[in-house]
N, C-alpha and C positions, 0 to 999 in steps of 0.2 A: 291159662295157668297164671294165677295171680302174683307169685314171687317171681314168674320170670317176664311180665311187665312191669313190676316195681323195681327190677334190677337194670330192664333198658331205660325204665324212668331216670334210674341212678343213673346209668353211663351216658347219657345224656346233660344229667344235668353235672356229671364231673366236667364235661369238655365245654362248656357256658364258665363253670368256675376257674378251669383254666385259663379260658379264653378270657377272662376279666382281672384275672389274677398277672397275665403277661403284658397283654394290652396295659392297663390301668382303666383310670376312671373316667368318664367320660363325662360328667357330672361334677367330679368332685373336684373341692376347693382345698382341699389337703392327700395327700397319701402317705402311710407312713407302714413301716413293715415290723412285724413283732418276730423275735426270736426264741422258743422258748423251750427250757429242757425238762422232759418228765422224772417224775421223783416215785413220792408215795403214794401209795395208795391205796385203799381198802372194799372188800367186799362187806356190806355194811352184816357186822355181827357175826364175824368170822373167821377177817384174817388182814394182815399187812402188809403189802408186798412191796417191791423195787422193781420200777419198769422205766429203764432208761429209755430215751429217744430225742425224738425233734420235732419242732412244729415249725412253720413259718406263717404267719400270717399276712394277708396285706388290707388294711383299712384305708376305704374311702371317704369321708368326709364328705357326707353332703350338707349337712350344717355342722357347729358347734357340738351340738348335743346330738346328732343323729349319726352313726357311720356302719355301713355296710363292710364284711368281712369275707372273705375270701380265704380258706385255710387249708394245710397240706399237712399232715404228718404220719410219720412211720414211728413205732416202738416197739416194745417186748409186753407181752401180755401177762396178764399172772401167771401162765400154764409154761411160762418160759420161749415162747413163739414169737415169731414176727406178727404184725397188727398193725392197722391205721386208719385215717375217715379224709374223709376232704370233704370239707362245708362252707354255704354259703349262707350268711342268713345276717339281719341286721344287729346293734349294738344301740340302746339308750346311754348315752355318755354324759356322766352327772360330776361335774366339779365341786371338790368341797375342796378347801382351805386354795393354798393360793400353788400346789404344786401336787395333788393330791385327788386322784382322779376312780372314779368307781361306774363299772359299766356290766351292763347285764344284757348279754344277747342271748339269739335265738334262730331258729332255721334248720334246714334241712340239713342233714347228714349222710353221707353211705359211706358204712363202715365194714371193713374187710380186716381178714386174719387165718394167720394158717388155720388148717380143717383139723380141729380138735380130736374128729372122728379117727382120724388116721394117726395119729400121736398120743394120746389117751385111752388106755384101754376102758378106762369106768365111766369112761364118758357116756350123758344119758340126752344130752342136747341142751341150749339155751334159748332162752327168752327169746334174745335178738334173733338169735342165728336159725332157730327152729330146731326141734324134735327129732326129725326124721336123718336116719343114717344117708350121708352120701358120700361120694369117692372123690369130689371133685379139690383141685387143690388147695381153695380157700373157702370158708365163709362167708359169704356180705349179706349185709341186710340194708337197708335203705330207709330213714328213720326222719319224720319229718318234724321233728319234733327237738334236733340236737340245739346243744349251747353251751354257754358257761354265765360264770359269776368274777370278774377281774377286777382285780385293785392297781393303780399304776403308783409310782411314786418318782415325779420328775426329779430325775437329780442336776440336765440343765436342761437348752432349751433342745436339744436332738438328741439326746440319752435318758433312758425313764428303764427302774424295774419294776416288773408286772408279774404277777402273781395271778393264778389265775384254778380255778378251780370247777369240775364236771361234776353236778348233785345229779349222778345217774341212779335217782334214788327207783326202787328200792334194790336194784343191784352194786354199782358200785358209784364209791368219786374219789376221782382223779384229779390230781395237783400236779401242776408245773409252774415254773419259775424262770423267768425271763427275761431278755430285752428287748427295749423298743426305741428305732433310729432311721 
């Protein structure tokens, strides 16, 4: 069964990103943690919602312009439910002006959220989460392919806000706004 080896794949690889997220880095020449709260966001061509939450991230630094991320969060979904992913995957980190920073990562994700099926009655299935009716109490799916697009803005030299944003095209993207210290 193929979604239930891609799901030990996930739970697998949650306990490696744990496991790198508590440790630290073993490699790296910096570490530095993001804080960030969810806002807006849209299903493209459709709708606008508010889905508060958290994230935390923790960035390695293995050069200047290279850092590996590690990330945890929980929020509310469009459907008004709990939801979250925890991902590991790298970040190109590109400086422009002299406090102004723009990073575009990439990586594995598994992502979970209450079972739609059992809280929705028109419910017909999703993309991510698949098709097919079950009972069980969440969703995940396991996605190799997660990331974002972030803009920092140092304000000194250990406080930066970061903006950051999920082109989950052609379903949705998600914006949060945050700190980094």
């Amino acid at each position: 069964m193929v979604v239930c080896r891609l799901f030990k794949k996930g739970f697998i690889y949650i306990i490696i990103a744990w496991l790198l997220f508590l440790q630290g880095g073993f490699l790296a020449k910096e570490v530095d943690y993001n804080l960030k709260f969810y806002g807006y966001s849209s299903h493209f061509e459709k709708d606008w919602f508010f889905h508060p939450g958290l994230q935390v991230d923790r960035d390695f630094y293995l050069a200047n312009w290279f850092v590996i991320r590690s990330a945890v969060s929980v929020y509310r979904d469009s459907g008004h439910l709990a939801a979250g992913f925890f991902h590991l995957g790298f970040r190109i980190n590109a400086r422009k002006f002299d406090n102004f920073y723009v990073r575009l990562g990439f990586g594995p994700s598994f992502i979970w959220r209450q079972n739609w099926w059992l809280h929705r009655d028109t419910y017909e299935g999703s993309s991510f989460y698949g098709e097919t009716y079950h009972s069980d109490r969440l969703e995940k799916a396991f996605l190799w392919y997660g990331g974002d697009i972030e803009v920092e803005w140092k304000i000194k030299p250990n406080l930066s806000v970061v903006f950051a944003t999920v082109p989950g095209y052609p379903v949705i993207f998600a914006n949060s706004i945050g700190f980094r210290f």
